[in-house]
N, C-alpha and C positions, 0 to 999 in steps of 0.2 A: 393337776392344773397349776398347783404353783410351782412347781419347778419347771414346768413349760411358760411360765409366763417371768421364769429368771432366765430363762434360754435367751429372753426376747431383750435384756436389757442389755446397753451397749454406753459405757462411756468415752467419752472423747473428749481429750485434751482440748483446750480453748474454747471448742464451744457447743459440745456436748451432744450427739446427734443421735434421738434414743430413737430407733426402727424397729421393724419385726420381720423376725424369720418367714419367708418365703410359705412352709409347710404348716403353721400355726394361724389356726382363727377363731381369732377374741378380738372381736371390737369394742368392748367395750376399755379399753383400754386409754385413761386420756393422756397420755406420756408420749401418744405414735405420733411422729412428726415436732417434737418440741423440741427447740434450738436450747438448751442450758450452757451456763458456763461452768464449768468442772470445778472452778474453785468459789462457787456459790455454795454456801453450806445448806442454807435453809433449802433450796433445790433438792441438795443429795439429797438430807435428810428426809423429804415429801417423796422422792421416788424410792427410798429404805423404807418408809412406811406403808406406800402403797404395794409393792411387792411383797411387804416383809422379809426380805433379805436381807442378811449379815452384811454390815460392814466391809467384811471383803468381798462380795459381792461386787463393789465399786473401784475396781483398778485402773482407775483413769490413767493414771499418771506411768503405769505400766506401757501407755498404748501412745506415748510419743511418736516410736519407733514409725507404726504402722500406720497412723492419720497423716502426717509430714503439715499439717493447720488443722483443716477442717475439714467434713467433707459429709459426703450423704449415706456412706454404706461403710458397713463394716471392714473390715480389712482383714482381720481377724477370723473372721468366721468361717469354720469350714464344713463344705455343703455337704450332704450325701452325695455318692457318686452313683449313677447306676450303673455304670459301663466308666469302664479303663482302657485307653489307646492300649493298639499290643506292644508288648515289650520288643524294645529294640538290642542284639543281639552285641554285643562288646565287649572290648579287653578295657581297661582303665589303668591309667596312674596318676601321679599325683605328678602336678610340677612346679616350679618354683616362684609360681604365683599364686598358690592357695585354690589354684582351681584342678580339676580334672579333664586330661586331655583322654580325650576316649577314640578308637576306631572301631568303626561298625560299618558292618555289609551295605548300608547306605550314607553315613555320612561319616567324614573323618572330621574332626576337630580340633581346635589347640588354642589354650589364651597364651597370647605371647606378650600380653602386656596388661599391667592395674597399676593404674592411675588413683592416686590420694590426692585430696583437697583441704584444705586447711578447713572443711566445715563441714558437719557431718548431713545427713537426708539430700540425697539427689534427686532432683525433684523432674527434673525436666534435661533432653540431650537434643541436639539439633548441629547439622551438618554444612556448613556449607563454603565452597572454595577451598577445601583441603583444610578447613578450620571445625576443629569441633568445641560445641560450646556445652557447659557443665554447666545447671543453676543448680545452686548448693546452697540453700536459706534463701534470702536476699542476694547472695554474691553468687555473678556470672564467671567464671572461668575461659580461660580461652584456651585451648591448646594446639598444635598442630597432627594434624590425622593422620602423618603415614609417620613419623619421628619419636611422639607422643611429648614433644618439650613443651612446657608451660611458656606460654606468650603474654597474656593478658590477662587481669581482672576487672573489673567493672561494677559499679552501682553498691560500692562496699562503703560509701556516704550517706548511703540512706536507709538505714535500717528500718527503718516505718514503712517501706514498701512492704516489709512482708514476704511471702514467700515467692518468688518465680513461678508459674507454673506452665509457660509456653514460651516456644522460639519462634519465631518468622522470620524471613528476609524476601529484600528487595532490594539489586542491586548491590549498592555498598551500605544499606541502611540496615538496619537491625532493631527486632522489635519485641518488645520484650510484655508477657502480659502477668498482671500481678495480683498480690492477694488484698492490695488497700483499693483494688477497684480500677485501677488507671492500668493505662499504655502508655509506655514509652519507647522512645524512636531514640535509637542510639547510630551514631557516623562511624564508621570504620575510615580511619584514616590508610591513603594508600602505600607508604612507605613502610611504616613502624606497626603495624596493624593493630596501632592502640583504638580504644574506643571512647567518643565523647557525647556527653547527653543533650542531643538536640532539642527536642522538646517532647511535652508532653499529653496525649490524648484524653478527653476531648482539649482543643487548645483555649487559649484562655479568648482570643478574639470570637471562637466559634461562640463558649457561653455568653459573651457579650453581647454578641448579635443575637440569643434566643432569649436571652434572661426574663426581659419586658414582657413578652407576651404570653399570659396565663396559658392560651393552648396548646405551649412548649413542654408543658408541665404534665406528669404523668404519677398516680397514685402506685409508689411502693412500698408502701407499708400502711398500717392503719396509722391514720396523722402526721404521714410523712408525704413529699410531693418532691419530686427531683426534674430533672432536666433530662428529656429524651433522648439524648443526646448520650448521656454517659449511665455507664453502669453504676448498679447500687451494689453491688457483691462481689467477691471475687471471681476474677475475668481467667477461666479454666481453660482456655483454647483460642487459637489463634490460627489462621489458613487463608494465604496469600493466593490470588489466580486474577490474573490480566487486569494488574491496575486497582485492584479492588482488596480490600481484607475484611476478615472475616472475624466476631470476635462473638465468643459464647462466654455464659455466665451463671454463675451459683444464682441469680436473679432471676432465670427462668428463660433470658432473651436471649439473641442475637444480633448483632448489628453489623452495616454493611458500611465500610468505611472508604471515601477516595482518598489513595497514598499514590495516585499518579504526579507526577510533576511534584509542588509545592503547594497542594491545596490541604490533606490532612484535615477533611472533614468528613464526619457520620451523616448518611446521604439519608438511612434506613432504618429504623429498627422494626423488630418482629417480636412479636409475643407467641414463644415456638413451645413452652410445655409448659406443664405443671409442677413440675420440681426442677432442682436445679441441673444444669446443663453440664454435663462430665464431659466431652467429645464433637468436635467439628470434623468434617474433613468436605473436601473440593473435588471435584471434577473437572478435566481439562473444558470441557463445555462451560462452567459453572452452574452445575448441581450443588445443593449444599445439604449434606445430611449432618442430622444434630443427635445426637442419646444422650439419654438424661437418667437420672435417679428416678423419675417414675415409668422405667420398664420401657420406655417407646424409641422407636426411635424413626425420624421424621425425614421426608426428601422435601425440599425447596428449589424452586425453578422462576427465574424471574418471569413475570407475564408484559409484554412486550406494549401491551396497550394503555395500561394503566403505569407502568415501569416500577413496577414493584416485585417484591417476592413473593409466592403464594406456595399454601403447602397441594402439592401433586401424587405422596403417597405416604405409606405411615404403616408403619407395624405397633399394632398397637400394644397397651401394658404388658409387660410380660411379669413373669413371676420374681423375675430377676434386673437389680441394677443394673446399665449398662453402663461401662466403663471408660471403653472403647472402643473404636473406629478404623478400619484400613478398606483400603479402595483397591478394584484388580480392574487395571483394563479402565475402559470410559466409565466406569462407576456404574456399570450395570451390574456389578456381582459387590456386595458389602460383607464383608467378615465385622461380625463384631463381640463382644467380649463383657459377661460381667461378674457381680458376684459369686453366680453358682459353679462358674470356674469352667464354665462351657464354653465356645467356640462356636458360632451360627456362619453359617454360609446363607447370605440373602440373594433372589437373583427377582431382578428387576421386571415385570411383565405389562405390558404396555396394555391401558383400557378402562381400568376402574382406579377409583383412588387407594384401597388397599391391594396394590401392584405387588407388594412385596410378598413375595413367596417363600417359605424356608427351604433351601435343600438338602443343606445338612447339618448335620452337630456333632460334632466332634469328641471326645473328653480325656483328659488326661491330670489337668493338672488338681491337685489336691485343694486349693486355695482360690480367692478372688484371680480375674482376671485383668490387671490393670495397665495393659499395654500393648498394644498391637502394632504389628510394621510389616507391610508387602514388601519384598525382596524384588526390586525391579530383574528383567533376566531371568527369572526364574518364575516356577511355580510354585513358590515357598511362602508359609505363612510363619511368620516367629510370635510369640509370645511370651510375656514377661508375667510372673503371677506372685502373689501375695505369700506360696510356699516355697521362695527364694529361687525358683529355678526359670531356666529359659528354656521353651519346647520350641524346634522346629516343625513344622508341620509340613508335609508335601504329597503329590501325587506318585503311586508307582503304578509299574506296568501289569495289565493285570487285573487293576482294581480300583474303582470309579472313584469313589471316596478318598477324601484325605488320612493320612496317619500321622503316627509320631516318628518324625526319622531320627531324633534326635535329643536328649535331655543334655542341657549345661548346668553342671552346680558349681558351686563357687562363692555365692553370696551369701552372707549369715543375714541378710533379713531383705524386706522384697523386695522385688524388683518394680522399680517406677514407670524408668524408661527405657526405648528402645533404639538404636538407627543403623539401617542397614544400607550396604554401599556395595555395586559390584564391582569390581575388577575392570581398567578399560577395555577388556577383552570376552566381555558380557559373560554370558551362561556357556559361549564357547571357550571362555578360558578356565572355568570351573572353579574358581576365589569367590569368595566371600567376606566382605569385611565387617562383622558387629562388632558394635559397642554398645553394654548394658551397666545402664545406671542401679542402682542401688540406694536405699537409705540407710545402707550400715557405712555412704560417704565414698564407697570405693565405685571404679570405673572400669572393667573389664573390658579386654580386646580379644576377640576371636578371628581364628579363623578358618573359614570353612570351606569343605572340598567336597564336593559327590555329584553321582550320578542321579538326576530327578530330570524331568519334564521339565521341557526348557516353555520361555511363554514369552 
């Protein structure tokens, strides 16, 4: 029992997030759920004593790498597997960018380009206009996407933001979501494609018009009361669709924000789980699914009478944090992603409120799953995991289920983020363009070739 109940402790840098393994049950355990800060002595020492665990026991300061701030689940942790994707059949070498260019019966591959940043943990990657953006700490990156020359930095003024953890766009505007709780709208200027900080979410005239009246006010914390209006936690996600964005939170919410024109107000909030909120993503309709740290993960559909959100379906707890989020098609089918390093194919069923159905599970990778991205063009799923590597996933002929077509290594520690871009010549010109971030600071470019199921 006690070395299963040293299995279950977990430190994390800044603010300390002690969970339990999946497979182990002891409730009575009062550490599950408690937020510490890592450089509280009297804390360590009350969880050294209640474990009775050695001092090294507690390698906080080891697990910079893998938290990149804070967060709800381990990163670290590696699951039992029951099953392993099958082995993909290749030749390998090595090439002059530290990665592995492999060709295999189903997919060829090659990095032809790693990208450095003057700041190490990449936290977040986003695409848009032939601009790809890096957030790397605090500081945004700009670079260009087909060239790979550095254009831009950004927001290297404000180190109290905290870490980046989402991209969005609209337009020429740029939106960035952080770890001190705010959003900020940044202008891309059209000539120079520098970037300048317009303002900041919620805005200051917005608080002023709510401030006065107490039933603006909403309880987060015990003897704490904030403004419904803005988030109390770090704002994890971020998803733009007709005029509207969308913004999830370590806070448990979500909210619906107008960025049409020059209004730049929170129309909506939602009280969407019970732990904090890892994953947004949008539907061309606007659907909006949310996963969070407590296993679930929720559909939302505005109800047109009352013009609000309401939740319409929900997979409930799983054994496992969800991490992440990707959409195929109108959001009837949801791939999602968590700790136990698995891979769900969700498919939508129209009637009751638990609609969501599982069809498949996939497994491959050793590690957390902390990134998902659908390959437009294609019928490919990629994934980024916490044991440094990128899986392709795709349909072959043959055989109903997804596989692994594919393993990219390259990075000495995980993989955060993901973005994938076809080729103007879609699935019929058979390109592929990724980019995977990394917290060992580097930026990897691939590119990919093969034969799959086109979609």
């Amino acid at each position: 029992m006690k070395e299963a109940m040293e299995m279950r402790m977990v430190g994390w840098v800044c603010f300390g997030w002690i969970d339990k393994c999946d497979h182990l049950e002891v409730s009575e355990d009062p550490f599950v759920g408690r937020w510490l800060r890592y450089d509280d002595p009297l804390a360590i020492g009350r969880l050294r004593k209640y474990y009775k665990a050695p001092a090294n026991r507690f390698r906080y300061k080891e697990h910079v790498a893998l938290c990149d701030s804070a967060g709800p689940s381990y990163l670290g942790w590696t699951p039992p597997l029951s099953s392993v994707a099958p082995p993909v059949t290749t030749y390998m070498k090595m090439n002059g960018n530290g990665a592995t260019n492999t060709v295999s019966h189903r997919i060829s591959f090659d990095c032809v380009a790693s990208l450095k940043t003057l700041t190490p943990h990449i936290t977040c990657l986003a695409l848009h206009r032939n601009l790809l953006y890096a957030a790397s700490l605090n500081l945004i990156n700009v670079f260009h996407a087909s060239h790979y020359t550095h254009i831009d930095a950004f927001n290297h003024n404000n180190p109290s933001s905290g870490f980046v953890k989402s991209i969005a766009f609209a337009d020429s505007k740029v939106f960035t979501a952080h770890q001190d709780c705010k959003i900020r709208v940044w202008l891309i200027t059209p000539h120079s494609k520098r970037h300048r900080l317009l303002l900041t979410l919620p805005t200051l005239n917005d608080r002023l018009r709510r401030f006065m009246l107490p039933s603006n006010y909403v309880h987060v914390r015990r003897h704490k009361r904030s403004l419904w209006i803005q988030h109390c936690d770090t704002v994890s996600g971020l998803a733009l669709n007709q005029g509207l964005m969308y913004s999830v939170s370590w806070d448990k919410s979500f909210k619906i924000w107008d960025v049409s024109g020059n209004n730049y107000r929170c129309v909506e909030s939602v009280k969407a789980h019970e732990d904090a909120i890892n994953a947004v993503a949008v539907s061309r309709g606007g659907t909006v699914y949310t996963a969070s740290a407590d296993g679930s993960i929720r559909v939302w559909e505005r109800d047109e009478k009352v013009n609000k959100y309401r939740l319409v379906s929900c997979v409930e707890k799983q054994k496992s944090t969800v991490n992440a989020l990707a959409l195929k098609g109108d959001g009837r089918v949801v791939f999602s992603g968590g700790c136990d390093g698995a891979i769900c194919m969700w498919e939508r069923k129209e009637g009751s409120l638990n609609d969501m159905v599982l069809v498949e599970t996939v497994r491959g990778h050793s590690g957390a799953i902390l990134c998902l991205v659908k390959v437009e063009g294609w019928d490919w799923i990629v994934s980024g995991s916490g044991d440094q590597t990128v899986r392709i996933w795709g349909k072959e002929r043959g055989r109903s289920g997804y596989v692994c077509k594919a393993v990219l290594e390259g990075h000495e520690k995980p993989i955060k983020s993901l973005v994938a871009v076809s080729s103007s010549g879609g699935a019929a010109n058979g390109v592929v363009t990724l980019f995977s971030g990394s917290l060992d600071g580097d930026i990897k470019v691939w590119k990919l070739e093969g034969v799959g199921l086109k979609f």
